[in-house]
N, C-alpha and C positions, 0 to 999 in steps of 0.2 A: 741196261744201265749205262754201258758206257756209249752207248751211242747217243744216248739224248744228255750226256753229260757233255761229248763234242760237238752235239746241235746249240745247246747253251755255250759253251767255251767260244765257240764261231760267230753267236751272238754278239755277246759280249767283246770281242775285237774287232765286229765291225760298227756297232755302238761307239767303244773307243774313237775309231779312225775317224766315223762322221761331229764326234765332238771336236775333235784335234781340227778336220776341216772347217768349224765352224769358228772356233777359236784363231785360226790363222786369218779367216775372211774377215774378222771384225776389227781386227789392225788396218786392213786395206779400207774398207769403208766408212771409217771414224772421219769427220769431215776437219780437211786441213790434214798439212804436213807433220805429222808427229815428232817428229827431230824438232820441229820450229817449234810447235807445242809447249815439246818440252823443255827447250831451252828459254823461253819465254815467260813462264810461268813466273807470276807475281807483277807483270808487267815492265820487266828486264829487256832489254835489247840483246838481241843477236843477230852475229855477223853473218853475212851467206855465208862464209868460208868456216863457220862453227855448225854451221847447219850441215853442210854439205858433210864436213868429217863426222857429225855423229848420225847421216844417214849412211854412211858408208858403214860406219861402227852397229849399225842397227841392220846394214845389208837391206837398205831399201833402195840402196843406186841400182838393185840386180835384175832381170825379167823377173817379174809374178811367179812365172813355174819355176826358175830354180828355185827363189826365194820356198815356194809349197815345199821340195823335192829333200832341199836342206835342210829345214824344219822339219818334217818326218823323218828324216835320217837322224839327226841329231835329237829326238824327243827317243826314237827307239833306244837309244846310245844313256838317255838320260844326262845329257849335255842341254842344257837350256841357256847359255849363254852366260857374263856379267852382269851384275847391274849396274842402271845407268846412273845410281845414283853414289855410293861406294866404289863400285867394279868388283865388288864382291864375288864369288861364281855364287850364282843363285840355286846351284844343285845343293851346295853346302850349308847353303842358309837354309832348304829346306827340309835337310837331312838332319841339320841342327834342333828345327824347331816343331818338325812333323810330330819326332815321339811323344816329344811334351802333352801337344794335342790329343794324341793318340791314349798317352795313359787315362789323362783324365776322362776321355768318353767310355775307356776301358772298364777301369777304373767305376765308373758312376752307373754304367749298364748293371756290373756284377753286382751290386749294392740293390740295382732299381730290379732286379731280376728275384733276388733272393726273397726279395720282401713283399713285390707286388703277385706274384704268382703263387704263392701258399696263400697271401691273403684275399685274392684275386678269386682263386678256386673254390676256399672256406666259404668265399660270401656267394659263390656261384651254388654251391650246394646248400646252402642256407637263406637261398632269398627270402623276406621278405622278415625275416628275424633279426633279433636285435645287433647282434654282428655286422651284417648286408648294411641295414642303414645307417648305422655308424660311420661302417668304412665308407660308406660312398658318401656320407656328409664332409668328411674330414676329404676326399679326393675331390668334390666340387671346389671344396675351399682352395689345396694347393692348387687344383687347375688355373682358380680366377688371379693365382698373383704371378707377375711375368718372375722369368730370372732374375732379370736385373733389378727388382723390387727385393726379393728375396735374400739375395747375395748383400744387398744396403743391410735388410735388415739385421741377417746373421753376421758381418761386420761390426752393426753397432751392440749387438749384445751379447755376443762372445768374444770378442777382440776389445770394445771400451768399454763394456759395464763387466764383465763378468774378469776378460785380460784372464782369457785361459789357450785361448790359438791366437796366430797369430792375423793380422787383416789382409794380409794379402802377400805377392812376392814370388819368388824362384829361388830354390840351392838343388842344386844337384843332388842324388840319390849319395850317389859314390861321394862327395862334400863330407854333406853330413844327414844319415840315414833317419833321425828321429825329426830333425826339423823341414827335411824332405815331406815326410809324414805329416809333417804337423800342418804344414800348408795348401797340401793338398786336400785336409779333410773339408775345410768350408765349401770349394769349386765343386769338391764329389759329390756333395749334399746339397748343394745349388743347381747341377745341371740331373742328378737322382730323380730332384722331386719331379720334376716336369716329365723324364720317362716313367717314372712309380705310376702317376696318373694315367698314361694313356697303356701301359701294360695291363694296369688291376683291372681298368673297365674292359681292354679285350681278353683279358680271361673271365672275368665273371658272366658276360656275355656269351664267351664260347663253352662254359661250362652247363650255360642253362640252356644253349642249344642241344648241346649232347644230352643232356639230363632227358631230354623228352624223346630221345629215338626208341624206337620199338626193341634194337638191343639191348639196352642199358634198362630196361623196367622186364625183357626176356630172363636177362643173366642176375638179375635180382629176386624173380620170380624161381628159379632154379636154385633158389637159396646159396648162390656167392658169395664171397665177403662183402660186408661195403667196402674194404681197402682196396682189395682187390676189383673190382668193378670200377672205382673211381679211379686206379693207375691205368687200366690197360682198356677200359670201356669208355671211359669219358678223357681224361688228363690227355692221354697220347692225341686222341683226336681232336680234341680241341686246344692244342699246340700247335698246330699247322697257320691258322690265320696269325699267331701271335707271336709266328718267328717273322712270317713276312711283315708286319708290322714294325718289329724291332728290326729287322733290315731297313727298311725304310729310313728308320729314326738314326740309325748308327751314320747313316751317309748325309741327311741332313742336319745331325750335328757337326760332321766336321765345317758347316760355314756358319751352324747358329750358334756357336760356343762364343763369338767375337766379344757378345756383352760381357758374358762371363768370365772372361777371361782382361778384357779392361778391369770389370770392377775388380778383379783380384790380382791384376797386375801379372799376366799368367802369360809367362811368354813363348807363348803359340804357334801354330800358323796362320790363325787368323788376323790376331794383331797383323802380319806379316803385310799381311792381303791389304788390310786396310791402311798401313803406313804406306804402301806401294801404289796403292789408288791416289791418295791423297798424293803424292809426290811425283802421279804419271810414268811411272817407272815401268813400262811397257812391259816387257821381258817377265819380270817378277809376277806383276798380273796375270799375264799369261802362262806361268810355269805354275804357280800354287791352283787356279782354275783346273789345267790339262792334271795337277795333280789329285786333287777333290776328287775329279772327277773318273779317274781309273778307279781310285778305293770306293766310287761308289758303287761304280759297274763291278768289279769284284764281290764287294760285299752283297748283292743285287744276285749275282753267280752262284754265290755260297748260298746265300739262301736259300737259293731252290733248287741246289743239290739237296738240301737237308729237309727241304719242303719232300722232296720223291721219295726221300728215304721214310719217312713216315709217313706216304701216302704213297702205295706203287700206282695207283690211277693215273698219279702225274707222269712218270713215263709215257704214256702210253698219248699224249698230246703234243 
């Protein structure tokens, strides 16, 4: 175990490094001088001598390899520099707005996990009964509507017709604890529904796989429980494709959350990202990316530590 835990660990930081390298090359190859870029934007005039000092401030007057050399030096350090638009340090700004992000996909997983996998499993041992087609008629439905449809809708009839949460916003936990609460419930049940959907179909799916193995109709045939049979015969085993699934999702919400977090005014990292595209703020683009992209490779890690531990096969690859 622990050695294929540091053939993954070694992966995964060399994953890291070739993202960090690819991320630093697409600063160099963006066509045009980016200092001019950026001071330019909206069709502004700038002086060479405003250009030059914020290539100097950007550290593009330097050779290519130091500029590589201090970039990974200072990524390992978690120093990512000011931004160009504030001079804010932009470690702060992400340290500020990561959590935010982070509870709500937290947050919205534990909600989409409790409910899509009892109900997931029930309709996987009940196919083709009235249960099965229910739930999968009502999970076609949410699949077909996006986030950002949904998040309008529960806006407009819990906030203006009904005016029992609120429509959107941010207060701090430690502020004030109930309206913390309150505002978070819409985002969790807007970004819920979309992981409920793609969790219940892969468990009902991996439930009806296992239903049909030779063990599972042996240890039945041996007069088992049915509880027992469906925890440790079918459940365990077909929990393995549907953790790696939910890794998956966990890493591609932190960039698909951006709608959801517009419509509910949810101040993220994503906003972050996108006010920072929008305004060419180099540095910050590149700091929130290099950052997405560790917690994906981590969460990517995790998984299939936990993928081995319920399957010892996987060690063994």
């Amino acid at each position: 175990m622990t050695s294929y835990v540091l053939r993954r660990l070694t992966t995964a930081l060399v994953m890291l490094w070739v993202v960090g390298t690819i991320v630093f090359s697409v600063l160099l190859i963006v066509p045009g001088d980016p200092a001019e870029l950026l001071l330019t934007t909206g069709g502004a005039d700038a002086s060479t001598d405003a250009v030059e000092n914020l290539r100097k401030k950007m550290g593009l007057d330097r050779p290519v390899a130091e500029q590589y050399v201090s970039f990974l030096a200072d990524t390992a350090r978690f120093d990512f520099g000011d931004s160009l638009i504030d001079g804010t340090p932009i470690s702060e700004t992400i340290a500020l707005r990561l959590p935010r992000t982070l509870e709500l996909i937290a947050v919205s997983m534990v909600v989409a996990l409790a409910l899509a996998i009892p109900a997931g499993t029930y309709a996987g041992l009940n196919a083709g009964k009235r249960f099965d087609r229910a739930a999968s008629a009502v999970n076609a439905l949410f699949t077909s509507i996006p986030g950002f449809v949904s998040g309008t809708l529960f806006i407009y009839l819990f906030a203006q017709v009904l005016r029992i949460l609120p429509a959107g916003g941010y207060v701090a936990f430690a502020q004030d604890p109930w309206m913390h609460v309150q505002m978070l419930i819409l985002p969790t049940v807007t970004v819920a529904l979309h992981l409920m959907t793609i969790i219940f179909r892969m468990t009902r799916a991996s439930v009806l796989e296992m239903r049909a193995h030779d063990w599972v109709r042996t240890g039945i045939a041996k007069g088992l429980r049915r509880r027992q049979v469906v925890r440790r015969h079918i459940l365990r085993n077909a929990l393995g494709p549907v953790i790696t699934v939910v890794g998956l999702q966990l890493g591609i919400l932190l960039g698909s959350t951006v709608l959801v977090e517009f419509v509910y005014n949810w101040p993220g990292l994503s906003g972050f990202l996108v006010s920072s595209v929008q305004q060419r703020d180099y540095p910050s683009v590149r700091a929130v990316i290099l950052t997405v992209a560790a917690i994906f490779i981590a969460i990517n890690f995790l998984v299939e530590v936990a993928y081995s531990l319920l399957d010892p096969r996987i060690r063994l690859t």
